[in-house]
C-alpha positions in Angstrom: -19.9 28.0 -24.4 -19.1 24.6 -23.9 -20.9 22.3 -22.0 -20.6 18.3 -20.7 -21.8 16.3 -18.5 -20.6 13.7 -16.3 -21.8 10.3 -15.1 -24.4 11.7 -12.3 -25.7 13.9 -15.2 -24.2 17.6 -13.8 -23.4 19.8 -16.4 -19.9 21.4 -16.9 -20.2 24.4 -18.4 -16.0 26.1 -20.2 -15.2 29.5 -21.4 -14.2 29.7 -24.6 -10.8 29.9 -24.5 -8.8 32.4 -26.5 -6.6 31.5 -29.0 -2.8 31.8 -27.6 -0.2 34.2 -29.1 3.1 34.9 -28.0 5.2 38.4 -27.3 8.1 39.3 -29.9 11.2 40.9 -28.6 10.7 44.6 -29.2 12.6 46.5 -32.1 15.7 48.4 -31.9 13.4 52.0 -32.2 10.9 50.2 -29.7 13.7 49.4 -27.0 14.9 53.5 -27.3 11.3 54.8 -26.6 11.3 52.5 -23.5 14.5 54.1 -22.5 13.7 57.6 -23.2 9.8 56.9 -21.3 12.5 55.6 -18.3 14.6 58.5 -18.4 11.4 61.1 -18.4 9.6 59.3 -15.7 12.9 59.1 -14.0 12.9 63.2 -14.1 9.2 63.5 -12.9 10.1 61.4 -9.8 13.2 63.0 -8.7 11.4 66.2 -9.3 8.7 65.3 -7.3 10.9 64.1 -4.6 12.5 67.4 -4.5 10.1 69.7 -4.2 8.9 67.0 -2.0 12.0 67.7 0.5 12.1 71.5 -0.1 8.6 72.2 0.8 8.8 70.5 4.3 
C-alpha cells in the first residue's frame, strides 16, 4: 500500500493500482461463436416466450 502524508501530518493511504492492459478485437473464429451463442440464446428466449403464451 502506499502511504503519504500531507502538511497537517494525515496520512493518505492508495491501492495499489493494477497494471493497465487493453482488449484486442476478437478473431474471425472468436466473432462466429459470438454469433452462434446469439443465435442459441436467441432460440431459448423465443422458446421461452412461447410456451410462455401457450400456457396462459
Amino acid at each position: 500500500m502506499y502511504t503519504t502524508t500531507n502538511e497537517d501530518d494525515i496520512l493518505n493511504n492508495y491501492a495499489a493500482e493494477p497494471k493497465i492492459h487493453y482488449a484486442e478485437y476478437p478473431a474471425i473464429w472468436e466473432q462466429r461463436k459470438y454469433v452462434l451463442q446469439g443465435l442459441f440464446a436467441t432460440l431459448i428466449v423465443t422458446t421461452l416466450v412461447l410456451v410462455g403464451f401457450s400456457v396462459s
